[in-house]
C-alpha positions in Angstrom: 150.8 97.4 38.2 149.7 94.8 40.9 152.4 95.4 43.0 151.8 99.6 42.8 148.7 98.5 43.7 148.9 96.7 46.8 151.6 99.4 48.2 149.2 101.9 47.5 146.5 100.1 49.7 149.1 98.8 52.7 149.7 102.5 53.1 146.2 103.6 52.9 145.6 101.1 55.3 148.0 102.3 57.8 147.0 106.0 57.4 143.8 105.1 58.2 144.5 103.3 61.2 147.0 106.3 61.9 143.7 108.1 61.8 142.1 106.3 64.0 145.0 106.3 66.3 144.6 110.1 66.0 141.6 111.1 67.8 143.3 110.1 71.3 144.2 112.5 73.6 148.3 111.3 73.6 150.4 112.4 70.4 152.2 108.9 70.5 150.2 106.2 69.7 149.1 107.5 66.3 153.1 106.9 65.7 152.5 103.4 66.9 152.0 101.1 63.7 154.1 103.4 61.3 157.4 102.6 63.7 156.6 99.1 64.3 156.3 98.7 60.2 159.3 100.4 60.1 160.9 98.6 62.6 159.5 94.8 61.0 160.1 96.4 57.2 164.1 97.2 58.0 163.9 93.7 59.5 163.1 91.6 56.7 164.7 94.3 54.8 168.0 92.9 56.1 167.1 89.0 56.5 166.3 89.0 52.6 169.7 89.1 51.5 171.7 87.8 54.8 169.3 84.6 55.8 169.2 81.5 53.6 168.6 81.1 50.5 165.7 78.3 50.7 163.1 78.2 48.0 161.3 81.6 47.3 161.8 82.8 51.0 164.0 85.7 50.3 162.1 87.3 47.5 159.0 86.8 49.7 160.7 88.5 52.8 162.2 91.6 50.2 158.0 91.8 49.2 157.0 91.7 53.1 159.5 94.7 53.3 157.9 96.9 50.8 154.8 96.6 51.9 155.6 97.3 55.6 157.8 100.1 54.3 155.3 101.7 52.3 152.5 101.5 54.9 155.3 102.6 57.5 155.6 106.0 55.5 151.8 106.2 55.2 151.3 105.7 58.6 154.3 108.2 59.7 153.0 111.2 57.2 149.2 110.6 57.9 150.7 111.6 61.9 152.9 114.2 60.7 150.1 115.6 58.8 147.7 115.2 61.6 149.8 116.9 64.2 150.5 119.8 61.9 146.8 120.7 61.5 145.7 119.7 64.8 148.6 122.5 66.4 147.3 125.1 63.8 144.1 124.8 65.0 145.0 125.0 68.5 143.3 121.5 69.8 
């Protein structure tokens, strides 16, 4: 339940900040922090099950990945979202 949790808020987090992003002029930086959390969350992603084996280090890298994951898709559907309404109304 924790763990729903915290993914819930990562990628509340990131939307909001995806938000933020949003009221610039340029349509690309509101993609910003959901491609770099992609971009970090396939990372460690990968490295959990290829790097070593050391202590908890792997399980801790395979939990940095779903967080950065699920904020990644927070961030990238709070900008999807944002350019669809902002092109219906025309801005």
């Amino acid at each position: 339940m924790r763990l729903i949790f915290l993914l819930v808020c990562a990628a509340a987090v990131f939307a909001l900040l995806t938000l933020a992003l949003g009221r610039l002029r340029l349509r690309w930086p509101k993609y910003l922090p959901g491609g770099i959390a992609l971009l970090i969350g396939l990372y460690e992603w990968i490295t959990a099950g290829t790097g070593e084996h050391e202590g908890f280090r792997d399980i801790a890298k395979l939990l940095n990945a779903w967080i950065l994951l699920a904020g990644a898709a927070g961030s990238l559907v709070a900008g999807l979202l944002l350019d669809r309404v902002f092109t219906k109304r025309g801005k």
